[in-house]
N, C-alpha and C positions, 0 to 999 in steps of 0.2 A: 523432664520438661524442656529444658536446654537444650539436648539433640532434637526435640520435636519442634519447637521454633529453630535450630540450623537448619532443617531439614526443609524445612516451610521457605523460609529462605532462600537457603538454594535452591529452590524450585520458581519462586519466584522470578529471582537474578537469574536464573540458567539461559532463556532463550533470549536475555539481553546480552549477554556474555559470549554466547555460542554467533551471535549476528556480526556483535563487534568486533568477534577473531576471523571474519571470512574479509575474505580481501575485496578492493573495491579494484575494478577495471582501468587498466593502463589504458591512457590513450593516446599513448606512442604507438599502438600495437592494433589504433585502428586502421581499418581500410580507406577510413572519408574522411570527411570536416566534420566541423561542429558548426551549430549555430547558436548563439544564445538566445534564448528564449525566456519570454516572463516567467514560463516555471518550470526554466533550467533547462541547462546545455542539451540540446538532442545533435545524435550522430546520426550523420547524412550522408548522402554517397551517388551520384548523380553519374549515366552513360549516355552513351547513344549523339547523336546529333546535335549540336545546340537551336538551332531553328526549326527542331522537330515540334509535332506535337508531344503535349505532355502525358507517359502514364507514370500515376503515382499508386507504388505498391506498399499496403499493409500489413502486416505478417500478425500472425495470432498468440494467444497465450502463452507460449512458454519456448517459442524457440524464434529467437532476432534474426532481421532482415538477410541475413546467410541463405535462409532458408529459399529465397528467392532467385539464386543461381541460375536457374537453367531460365526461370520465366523473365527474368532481365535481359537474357540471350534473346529470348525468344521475340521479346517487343521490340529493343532493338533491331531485329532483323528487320519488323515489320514496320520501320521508319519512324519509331519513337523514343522519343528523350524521355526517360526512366530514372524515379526519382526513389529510393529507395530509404528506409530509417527507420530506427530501433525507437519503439514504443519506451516509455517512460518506465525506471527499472527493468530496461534487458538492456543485452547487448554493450555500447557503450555510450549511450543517455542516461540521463542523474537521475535521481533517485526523491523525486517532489512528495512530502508526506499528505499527497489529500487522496481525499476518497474515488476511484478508480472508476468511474461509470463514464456515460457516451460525452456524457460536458466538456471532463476531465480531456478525454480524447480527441474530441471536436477543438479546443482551443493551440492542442499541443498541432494540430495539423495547419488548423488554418493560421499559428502563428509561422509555423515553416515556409509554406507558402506567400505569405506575407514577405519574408526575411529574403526570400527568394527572387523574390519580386515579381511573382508566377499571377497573372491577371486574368492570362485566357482560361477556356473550359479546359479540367482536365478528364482523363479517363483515372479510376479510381479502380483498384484490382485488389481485396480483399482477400485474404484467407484465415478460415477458422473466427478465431473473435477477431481477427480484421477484418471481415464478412460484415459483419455485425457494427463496426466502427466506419465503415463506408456506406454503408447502408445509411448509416443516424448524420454522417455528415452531408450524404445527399439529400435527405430531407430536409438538413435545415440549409442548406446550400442549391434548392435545384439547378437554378439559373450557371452556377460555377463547377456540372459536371456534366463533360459529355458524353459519357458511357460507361458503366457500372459491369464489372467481374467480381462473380462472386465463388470463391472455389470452399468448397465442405463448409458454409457461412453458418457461423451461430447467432443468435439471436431470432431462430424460427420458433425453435421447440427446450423446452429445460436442457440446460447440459451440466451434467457432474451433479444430477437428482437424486441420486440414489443417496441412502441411509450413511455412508459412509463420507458422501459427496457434503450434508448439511452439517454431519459431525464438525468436518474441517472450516466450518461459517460460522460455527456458533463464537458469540464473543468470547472472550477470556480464552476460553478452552482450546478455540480455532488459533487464537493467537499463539500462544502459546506449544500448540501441535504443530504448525507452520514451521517456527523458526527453530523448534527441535528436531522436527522427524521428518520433517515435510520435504527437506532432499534427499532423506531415503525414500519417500515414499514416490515423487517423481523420477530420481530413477531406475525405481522398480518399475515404473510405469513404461519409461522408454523400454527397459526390455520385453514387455508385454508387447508392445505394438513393432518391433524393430522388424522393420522389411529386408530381403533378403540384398536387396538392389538397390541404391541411392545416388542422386546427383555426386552429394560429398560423400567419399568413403568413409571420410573422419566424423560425419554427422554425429553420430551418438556416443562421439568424445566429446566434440564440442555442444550437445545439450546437457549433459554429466558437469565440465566445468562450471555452466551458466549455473547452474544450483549451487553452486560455492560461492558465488557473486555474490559482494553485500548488497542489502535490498531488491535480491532479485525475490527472494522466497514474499515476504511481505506484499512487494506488487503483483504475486502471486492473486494471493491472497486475496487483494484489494479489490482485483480483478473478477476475480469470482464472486465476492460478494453485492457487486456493482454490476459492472459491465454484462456479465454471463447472466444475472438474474434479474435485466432487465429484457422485457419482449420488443422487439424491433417491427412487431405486427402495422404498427400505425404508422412506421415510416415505409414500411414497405407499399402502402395504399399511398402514401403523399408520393413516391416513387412514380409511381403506375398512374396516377392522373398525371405528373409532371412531363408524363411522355419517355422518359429517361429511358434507353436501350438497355436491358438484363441480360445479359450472360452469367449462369450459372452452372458452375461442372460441380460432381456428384462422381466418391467414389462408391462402386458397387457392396462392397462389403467394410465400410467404415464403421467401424464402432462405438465414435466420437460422435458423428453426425449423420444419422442413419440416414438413409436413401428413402425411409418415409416422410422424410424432411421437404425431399424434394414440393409434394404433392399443397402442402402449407403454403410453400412459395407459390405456385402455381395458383393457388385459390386468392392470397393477396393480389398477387400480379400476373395477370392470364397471361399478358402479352410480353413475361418473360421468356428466354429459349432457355434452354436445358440443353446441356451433355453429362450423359453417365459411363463412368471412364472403370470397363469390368475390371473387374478382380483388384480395385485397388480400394488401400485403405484409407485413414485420416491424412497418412505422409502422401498424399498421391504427388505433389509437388515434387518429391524427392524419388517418387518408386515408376512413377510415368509421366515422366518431362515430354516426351513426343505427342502423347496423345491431348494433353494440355497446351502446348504448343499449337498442337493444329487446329482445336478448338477456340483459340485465340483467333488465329490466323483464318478461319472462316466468319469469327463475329466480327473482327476488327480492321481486317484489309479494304472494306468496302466505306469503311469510312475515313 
């Protein structure tokens, strides 16, 4: 009976145990500032002009503002101050214990901006579930954005639905499965999706560390249960009456965010444009910076 309550035990304590031996992120070792914010430090990182217009980039689920390399080149070229920052739990922004949906994300942006002292309209550039988090902040914000990019955007159609996807949501169990196996199970996933070709050579070193991050795994998590399985249907319709310009790129064989996705978008908001960027996957960010580049640079240079 003894080993069968240790055992119960240490199963219990394990994924509290295994959290609080992963390290938390230097930030000597980051690239930006910080700003303090009501609920906690976010790292920022600002280029391009200071009398520029403003685009501010999003980055998605499980891989921080790095990822946006070559599309920070790309805006600055096209005359824009480019505001870039790590989502709450990645990268090197803190680790706030509330539940992970568009509110959550909505406050941590517009308190940045705030801190910034950023007043005019910005351009808001999305990818993956920042798709999705630019999306829900242009609806509750029309008047304060003046051009919307959405690259592989979730929040159209379920993502991470399948049988295996809900296992890792369910309470207790999810938790639990997260902070024990859930950084093997992410990066067996990067090797699933790794493209031959990337902006960073190091890319899929540095998404491998982020999963050793403390409270990277949990915001995970949180993220999924929130953010990802909330539908963005209704802000995309407040969108499209608000007039807001859509640019949305779509890679052809993504497995993340399928190219039927596209057509969803299209039915909320006709008067979005489309570009589908062939042969790339969910990283298109990282495996075709040129052809995202000049799909910027056709929606963006005229305004």
């Amino acid at each position: 009976m003894e080993i069968v309550l240790g055992l119960v035990t240490l199963l219990v304590v394990l994924p509290f145990v295994v959290e609080a031996l992963r390290q938390r992120p230097d930030p000597a070792h980051a690239p930006g500032q910080f700003a303090d914010l009501p609920l906690g430090r976010t790292h920022y990182r600002w280029s391009g002009p200071e009398t520029a217009p403003v685009a501010v980039c999003i980055h998605g689920l499980s891989t921080p503002s790095y990822v946006f390399a070559a599309t920070e080149s790309a805006l600055t070229t096209l005359g824009y101050r480019v505001l870039t920052y790590d989502l709450y739990g990645r990268g090197f922004s803190a680790n706030p214990p509330a539940a992970q949906g568009a509110r959550f994300f909505n406050l941590q942006l517009d308190a940045l901006l705030a801190d910034q002292r950023i007043e005019a309209r910005v351009t808001l550039v999305g990818y993956s579930m920042g798709g999705a988090i630019a999306a829900a902040f242009a609806a509750a914000s029309p008047d304060r954005v003046r051009a919307l990019v959405l690259i592989a955007p979730a929040g159209l159609e379920p993502v991470y639905d399948d049988w295996i996807g809900r296992l890792w949501t369910l309470p207790v169990l999810g938790d639990w499965a997260t902070r024990v196996l859930g950084g093997i199970a992410l990066r067996r996933e990067l090797v699933e999706h790794r493209t031959s070709a990337t902006v960073l050579p190091d890319l899929e070193d540095r998404q491998a560390r982020e999963t050793r991050r403390r409270g990277y795994l949990p915001a995970i998590l949180s993220s999924r249960r929130n953010m990802l399985r909330e539908s963005r249907g209704a802000d995309h319709r407040t969108i499209a009456r608000a007039g807001i310009p859509v640019l949305a790129i779509w890679g052809t064989d993504d497995p993340v965010i399928p190219l039927k996705t596209m057509g969803r978008l299209a039915e909320l908001n006709p008067d979005a444009h489309h570009r589908q960027v062939a042969g790339a996957g969910h990283l298109v960010l990282q495996s075709h910076p040129a052809q995202v580049s000049d799909a910027l640079r056709r929606f963006l240079k005229p305004r």
